[in-house]
N, CA, C and O atoms as a GROMACS GRO file, in nm:
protein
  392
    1UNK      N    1   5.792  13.353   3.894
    1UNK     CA    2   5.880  13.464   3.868
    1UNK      C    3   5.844  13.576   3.965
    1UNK      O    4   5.727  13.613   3.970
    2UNK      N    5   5.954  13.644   4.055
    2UNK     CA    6   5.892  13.722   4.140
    2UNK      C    7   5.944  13.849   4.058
    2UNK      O    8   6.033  13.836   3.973
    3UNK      N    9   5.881  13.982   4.090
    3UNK     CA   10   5.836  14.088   4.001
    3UNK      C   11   5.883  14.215   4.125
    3UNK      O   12   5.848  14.193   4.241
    4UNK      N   13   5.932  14.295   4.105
    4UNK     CA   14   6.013  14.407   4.219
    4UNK      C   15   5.835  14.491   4.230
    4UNK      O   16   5.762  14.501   4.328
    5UNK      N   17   5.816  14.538   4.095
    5UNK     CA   18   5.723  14.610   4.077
    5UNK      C   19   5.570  14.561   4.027
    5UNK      O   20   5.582  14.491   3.926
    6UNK      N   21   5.436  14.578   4.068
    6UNK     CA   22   5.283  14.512   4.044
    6UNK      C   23   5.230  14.625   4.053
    6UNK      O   24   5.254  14.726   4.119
    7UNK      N   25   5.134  14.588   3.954
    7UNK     CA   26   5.017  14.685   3.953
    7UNK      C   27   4.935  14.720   4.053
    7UNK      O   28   4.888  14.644   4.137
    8UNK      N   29   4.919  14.843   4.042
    8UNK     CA   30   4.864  14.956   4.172
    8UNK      C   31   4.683  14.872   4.105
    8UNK      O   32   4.663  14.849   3.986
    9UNK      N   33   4.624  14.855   4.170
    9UNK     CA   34   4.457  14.798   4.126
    9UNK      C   35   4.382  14.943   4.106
    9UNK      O   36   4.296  14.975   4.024
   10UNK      N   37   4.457  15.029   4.226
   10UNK     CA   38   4.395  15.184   4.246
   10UNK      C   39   4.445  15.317   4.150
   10UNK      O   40   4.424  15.438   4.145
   11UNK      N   41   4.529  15.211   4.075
   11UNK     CA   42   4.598  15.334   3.969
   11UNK      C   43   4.533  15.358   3.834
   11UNK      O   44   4.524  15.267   3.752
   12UNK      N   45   4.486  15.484   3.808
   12UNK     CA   46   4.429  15.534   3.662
   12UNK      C   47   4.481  15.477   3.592
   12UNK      O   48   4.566  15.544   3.535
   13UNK      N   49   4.472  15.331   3.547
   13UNK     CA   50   4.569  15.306   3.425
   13UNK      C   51   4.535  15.154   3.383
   13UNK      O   52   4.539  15.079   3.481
   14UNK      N   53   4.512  15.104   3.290
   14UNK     CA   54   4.499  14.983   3.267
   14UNK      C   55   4.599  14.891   3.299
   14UNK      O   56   4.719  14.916   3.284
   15UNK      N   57   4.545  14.761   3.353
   15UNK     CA   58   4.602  14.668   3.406
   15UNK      C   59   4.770  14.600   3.339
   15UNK      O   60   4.870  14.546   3.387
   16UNK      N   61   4.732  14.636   3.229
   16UNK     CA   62   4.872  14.552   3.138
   16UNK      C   63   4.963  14.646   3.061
   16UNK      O   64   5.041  14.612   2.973
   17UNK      N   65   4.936  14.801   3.119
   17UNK     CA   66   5.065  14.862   3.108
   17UNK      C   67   5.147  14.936   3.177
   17UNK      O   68   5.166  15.056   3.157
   18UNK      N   69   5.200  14.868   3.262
   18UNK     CA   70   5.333  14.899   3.354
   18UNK      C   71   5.448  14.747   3.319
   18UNK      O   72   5.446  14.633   3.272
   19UNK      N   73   5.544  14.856   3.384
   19UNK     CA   74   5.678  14.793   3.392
   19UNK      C   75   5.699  14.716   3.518
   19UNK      O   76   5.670  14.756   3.631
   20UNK      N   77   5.761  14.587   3.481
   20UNK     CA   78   5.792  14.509   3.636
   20UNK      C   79   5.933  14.446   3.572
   20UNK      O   80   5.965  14.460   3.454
   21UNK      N   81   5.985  14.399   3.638
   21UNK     CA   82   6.175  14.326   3.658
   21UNK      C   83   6.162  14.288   3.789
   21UNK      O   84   6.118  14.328   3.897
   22UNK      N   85   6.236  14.161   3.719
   22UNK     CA   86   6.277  14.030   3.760
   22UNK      C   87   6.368  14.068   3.866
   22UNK      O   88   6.412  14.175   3.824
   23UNK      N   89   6.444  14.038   4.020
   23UNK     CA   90   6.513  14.042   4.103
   23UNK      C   91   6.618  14.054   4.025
   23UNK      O   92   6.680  14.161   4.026
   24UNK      N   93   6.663  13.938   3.935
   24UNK     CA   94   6.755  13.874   3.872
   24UNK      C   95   6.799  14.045   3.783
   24UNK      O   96   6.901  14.109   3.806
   25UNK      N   97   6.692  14.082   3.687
   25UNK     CA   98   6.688  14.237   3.604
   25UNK      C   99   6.783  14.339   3.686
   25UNK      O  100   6.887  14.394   3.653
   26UNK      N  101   6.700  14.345   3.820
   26UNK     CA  102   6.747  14.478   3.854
   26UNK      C  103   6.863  14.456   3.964
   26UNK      O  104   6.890  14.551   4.038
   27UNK      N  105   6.934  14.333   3.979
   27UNK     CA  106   7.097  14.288   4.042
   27UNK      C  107   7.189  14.321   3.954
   27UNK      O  108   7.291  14.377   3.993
   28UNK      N  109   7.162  14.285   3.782
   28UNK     CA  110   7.222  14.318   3.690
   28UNK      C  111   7.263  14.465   3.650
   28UNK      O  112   7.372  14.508   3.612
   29UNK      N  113   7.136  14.531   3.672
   29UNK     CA  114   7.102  14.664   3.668
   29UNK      C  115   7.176  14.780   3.771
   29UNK      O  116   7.224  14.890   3.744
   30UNK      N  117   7.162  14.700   3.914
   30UNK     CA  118   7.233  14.739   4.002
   30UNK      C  119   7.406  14.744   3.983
   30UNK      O  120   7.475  14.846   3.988
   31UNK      N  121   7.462  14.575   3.956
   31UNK     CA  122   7.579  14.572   3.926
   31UNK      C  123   7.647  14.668   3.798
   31UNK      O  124   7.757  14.724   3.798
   32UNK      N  125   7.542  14.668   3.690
   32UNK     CA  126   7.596  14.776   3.598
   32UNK      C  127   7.648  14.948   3.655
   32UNK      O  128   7.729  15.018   3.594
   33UNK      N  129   7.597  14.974   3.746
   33UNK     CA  130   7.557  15.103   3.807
   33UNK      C  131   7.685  15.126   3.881
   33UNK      O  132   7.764  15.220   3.867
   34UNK      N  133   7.694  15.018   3.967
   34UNK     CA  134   7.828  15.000   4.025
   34UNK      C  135   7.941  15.034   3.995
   34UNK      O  136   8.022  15.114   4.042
   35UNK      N  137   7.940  14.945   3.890
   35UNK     CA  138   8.091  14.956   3.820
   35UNK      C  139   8.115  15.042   3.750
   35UNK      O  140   8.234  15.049   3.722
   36UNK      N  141   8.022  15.152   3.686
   36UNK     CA  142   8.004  15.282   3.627
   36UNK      C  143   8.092  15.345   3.700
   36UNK      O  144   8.204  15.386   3.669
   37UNK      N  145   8.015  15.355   3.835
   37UNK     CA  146   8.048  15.457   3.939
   37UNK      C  147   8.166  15.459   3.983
   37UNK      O  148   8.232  15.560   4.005
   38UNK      N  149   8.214  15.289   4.006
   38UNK     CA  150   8.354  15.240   4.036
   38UNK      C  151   8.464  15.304   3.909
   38UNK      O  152   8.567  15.359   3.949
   39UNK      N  153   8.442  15.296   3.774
   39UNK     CA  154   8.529  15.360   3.675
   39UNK      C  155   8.485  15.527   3.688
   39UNK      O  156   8.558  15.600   3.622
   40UNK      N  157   8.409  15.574   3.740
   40UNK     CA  158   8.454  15.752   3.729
   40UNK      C  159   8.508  15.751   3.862
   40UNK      O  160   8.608  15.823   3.861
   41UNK      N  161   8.483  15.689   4.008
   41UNK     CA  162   8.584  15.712   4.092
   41UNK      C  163   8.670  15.756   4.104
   41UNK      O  164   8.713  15.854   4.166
   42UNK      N  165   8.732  15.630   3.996
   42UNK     CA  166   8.886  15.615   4.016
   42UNK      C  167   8.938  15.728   3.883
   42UNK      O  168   9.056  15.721   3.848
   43UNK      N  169   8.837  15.838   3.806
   43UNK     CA  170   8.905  15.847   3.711
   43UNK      C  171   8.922  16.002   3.820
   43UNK      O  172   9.029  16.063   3.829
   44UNK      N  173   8.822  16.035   3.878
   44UNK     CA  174   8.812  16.146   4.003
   44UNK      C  175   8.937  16.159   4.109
   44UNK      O  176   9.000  16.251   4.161
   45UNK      N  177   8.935  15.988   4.114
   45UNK     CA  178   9.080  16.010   4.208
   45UNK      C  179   9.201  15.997   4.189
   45UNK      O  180   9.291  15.976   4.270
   46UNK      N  181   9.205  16.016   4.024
   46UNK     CA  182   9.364  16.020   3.997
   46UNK      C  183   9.376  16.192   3.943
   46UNK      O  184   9.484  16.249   3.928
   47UNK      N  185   9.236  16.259   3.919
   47UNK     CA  186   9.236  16.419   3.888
   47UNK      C  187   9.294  16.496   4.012
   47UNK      O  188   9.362  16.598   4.010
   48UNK      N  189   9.234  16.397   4.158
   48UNK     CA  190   9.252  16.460   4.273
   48UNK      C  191   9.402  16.456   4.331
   48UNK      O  192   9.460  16.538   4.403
   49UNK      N  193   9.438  16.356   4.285
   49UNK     CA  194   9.600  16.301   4.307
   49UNK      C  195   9.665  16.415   4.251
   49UNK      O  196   9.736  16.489   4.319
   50UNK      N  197   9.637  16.437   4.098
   50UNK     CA  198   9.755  16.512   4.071
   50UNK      C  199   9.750  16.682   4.063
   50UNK      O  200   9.828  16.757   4.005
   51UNK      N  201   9.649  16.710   4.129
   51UNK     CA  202   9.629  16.837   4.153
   51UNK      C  203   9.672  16.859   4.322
   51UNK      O  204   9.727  16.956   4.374
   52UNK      N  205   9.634  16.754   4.374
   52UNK     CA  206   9.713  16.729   4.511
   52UNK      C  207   9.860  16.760   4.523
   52UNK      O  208   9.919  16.834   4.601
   53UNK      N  209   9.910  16.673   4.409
   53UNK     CA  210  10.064  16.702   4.438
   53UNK      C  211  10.158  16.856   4.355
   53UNK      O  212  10.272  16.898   4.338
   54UNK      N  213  10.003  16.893   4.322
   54UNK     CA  214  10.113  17.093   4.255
   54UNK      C  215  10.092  17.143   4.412
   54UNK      O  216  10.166  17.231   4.455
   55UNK      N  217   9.978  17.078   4.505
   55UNK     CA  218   9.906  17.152   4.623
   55UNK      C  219  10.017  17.120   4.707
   55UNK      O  220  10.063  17.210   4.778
   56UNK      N  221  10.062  17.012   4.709
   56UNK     CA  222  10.142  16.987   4.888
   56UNK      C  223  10.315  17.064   4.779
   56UNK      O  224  10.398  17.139   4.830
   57UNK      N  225  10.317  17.037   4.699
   57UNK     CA  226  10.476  17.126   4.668
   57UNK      C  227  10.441  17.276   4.684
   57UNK      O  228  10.549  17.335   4.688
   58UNK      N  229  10.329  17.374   4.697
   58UNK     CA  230  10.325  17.480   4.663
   58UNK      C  231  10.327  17.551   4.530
   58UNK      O  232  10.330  17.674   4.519
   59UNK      N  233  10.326  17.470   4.438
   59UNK     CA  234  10.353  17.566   4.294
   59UNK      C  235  10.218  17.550   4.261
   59UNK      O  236  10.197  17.551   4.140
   60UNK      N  237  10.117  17.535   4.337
   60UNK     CA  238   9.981  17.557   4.216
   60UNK      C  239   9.936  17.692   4.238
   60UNK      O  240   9.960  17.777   4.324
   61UNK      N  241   9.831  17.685   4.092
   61UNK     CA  242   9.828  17.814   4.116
   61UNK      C  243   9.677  17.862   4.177
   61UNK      O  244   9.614  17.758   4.200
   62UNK      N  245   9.612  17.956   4.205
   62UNK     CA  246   9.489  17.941   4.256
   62UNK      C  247   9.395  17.864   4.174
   62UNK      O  248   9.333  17.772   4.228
   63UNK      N  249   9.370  17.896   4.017
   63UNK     CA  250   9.291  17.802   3.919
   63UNK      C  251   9.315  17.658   3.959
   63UNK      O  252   9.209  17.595   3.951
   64UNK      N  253   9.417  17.581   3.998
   64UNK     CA  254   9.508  17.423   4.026
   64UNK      C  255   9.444  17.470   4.126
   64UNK      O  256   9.376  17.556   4.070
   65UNK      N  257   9.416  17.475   4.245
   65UNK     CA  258   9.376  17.475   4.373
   65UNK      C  259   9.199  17.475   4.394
   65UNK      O  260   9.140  17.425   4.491
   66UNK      N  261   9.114  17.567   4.237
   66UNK     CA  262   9.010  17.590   4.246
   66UNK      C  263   8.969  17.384   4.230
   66UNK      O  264   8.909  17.299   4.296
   67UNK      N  265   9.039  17.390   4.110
   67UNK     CA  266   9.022  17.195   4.055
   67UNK      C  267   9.060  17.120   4.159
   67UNK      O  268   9.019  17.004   4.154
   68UNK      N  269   9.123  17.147   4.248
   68UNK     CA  270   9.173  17.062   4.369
   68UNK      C  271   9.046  17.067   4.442
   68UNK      O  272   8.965  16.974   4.447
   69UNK      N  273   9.036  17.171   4.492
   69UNK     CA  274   8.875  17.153   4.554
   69UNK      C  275   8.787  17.073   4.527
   69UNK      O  276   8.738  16.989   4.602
   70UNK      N  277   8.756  17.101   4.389
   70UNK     CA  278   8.635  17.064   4.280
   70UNK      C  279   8.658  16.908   4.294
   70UNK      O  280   8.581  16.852   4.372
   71UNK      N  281   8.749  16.832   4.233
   71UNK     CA  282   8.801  16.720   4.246
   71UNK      C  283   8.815  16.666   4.309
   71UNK      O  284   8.820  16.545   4.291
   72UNK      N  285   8.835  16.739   4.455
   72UNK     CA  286   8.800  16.646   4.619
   72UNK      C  287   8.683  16.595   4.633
   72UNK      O  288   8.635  16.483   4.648
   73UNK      N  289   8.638  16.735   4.621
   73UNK     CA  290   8.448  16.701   4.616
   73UNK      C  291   8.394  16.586   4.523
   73UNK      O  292   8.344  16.483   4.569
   74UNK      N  293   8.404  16.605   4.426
   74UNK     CA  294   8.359  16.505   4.328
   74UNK      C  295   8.404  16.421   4.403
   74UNK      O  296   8.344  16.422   4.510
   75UNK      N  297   8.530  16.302   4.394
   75UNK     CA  298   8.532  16.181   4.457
   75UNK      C  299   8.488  16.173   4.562
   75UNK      O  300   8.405  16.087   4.593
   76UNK      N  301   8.536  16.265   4.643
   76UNK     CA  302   8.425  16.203   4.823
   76UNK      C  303   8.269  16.182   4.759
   76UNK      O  304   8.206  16.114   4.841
   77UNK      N  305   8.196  16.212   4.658
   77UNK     CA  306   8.118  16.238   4.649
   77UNK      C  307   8.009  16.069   4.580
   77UNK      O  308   7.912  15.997   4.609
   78UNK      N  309   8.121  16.089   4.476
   78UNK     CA  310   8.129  15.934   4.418
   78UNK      C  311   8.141  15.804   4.481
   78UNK      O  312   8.074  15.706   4.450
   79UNK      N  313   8.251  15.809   4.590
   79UNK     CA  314   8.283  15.705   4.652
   79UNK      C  315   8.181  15.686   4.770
   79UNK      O  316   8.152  15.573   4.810
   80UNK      N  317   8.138  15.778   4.815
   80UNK     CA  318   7.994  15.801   4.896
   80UNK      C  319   7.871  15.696   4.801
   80UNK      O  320   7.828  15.582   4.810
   81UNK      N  321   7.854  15.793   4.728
   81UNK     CA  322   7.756  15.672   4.616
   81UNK      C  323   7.759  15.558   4.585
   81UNK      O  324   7.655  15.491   4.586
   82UNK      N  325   7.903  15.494   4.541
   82UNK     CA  326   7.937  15.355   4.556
   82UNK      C  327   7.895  15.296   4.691
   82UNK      O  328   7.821  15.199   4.707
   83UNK      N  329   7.935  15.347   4.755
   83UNK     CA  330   7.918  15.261   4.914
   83UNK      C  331   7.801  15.232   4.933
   83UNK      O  332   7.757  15.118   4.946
   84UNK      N  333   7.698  15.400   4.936
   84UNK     CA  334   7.587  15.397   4.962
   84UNK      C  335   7.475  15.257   4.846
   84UNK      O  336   7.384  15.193   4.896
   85UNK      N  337   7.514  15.244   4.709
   85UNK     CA  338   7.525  15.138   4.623
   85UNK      C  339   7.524  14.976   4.677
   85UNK      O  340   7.435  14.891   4.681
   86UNK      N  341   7.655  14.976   4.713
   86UNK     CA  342   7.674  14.828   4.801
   86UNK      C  343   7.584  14.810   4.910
   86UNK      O  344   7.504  14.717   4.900
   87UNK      N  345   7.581  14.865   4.992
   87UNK     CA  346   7.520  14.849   5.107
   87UNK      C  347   7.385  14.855   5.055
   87UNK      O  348   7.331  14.785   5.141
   88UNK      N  349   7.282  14.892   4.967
   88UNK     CA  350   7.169  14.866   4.899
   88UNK      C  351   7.185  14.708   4.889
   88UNK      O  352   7.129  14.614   4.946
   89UNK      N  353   7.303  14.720   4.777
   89UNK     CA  354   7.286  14.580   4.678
   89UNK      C  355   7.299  14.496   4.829
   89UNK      O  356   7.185  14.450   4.827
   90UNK      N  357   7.329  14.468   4.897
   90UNK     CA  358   7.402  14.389   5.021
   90UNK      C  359   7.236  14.393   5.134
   90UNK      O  360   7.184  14.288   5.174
   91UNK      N  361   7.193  14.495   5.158
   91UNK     CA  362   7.058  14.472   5.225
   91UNK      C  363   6.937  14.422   5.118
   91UNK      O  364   6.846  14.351   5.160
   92UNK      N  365   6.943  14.458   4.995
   92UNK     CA  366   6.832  14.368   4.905
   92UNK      C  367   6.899  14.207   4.852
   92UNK      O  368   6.837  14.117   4.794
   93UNK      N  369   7.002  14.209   4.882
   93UNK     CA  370   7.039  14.032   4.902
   93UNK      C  371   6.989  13.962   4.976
   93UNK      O  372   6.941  13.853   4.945
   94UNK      N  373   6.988  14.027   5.130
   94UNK     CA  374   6.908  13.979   5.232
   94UNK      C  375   6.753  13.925   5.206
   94UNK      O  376   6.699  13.814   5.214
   95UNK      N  377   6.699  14.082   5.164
   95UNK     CA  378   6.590  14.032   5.108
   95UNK      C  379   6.514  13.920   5.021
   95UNK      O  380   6.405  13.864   5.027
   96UNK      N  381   6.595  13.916   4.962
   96UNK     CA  382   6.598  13.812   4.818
   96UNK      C  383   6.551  13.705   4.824
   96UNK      O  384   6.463  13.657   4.753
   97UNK      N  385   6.640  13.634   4.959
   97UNK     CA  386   6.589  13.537   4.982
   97UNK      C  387   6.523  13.450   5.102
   97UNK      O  388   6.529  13.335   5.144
   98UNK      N  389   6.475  13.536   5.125
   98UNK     CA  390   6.387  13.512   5.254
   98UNK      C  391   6.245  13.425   5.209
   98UNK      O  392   6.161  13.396   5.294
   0.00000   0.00000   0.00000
């Protein structure tokens, strides 16, 4: 069974209490994380959509414009994280099995 995490020999702490997971643990762990991120995305980019469209008609009002901002940010922000996410999960695949 290979183990992400082993005991430090040099660490103040007795041998048999730390935490270790399985590759298998923390893919699961990873994929959970994912798809988290993947459902507030998309819940970010439908806030951004429709504050977008009071923005390109002109009727919003500055408060609608403050959330337009806010709401850009957030998703670029999110979808940044997802990616940055994959491309983890996608270079520790590599790893995996070497």
């Amino acid at each position: 069974m290979d183990y992400v995490t082993q005991p430090n020999l040099k660490a103040p702490m007795t041998l048999n209490k730390y935490i270790g997971f399985t590759l298998d643990e923390v893919d699961l762990a990873g994929d959970i994380i994912i798809k988290a991120l993947e459902k507030e995305t998309e819940k970010a980019k439908k806030k951004y959509e429709k504050y977008l469209s009071f923005h390109e008609s002109g009727e919003a009002t500055t408060r609608q414009q403050t959330i337009l901002f806010e709401a850009e940010e957030r998703y670029r922000d999110l979808d940044c994280m997802v990616n940055k996410f994959k491309e983890l999960r996608a270079f520790t695949a590599t790893i995996k099995f070497r």
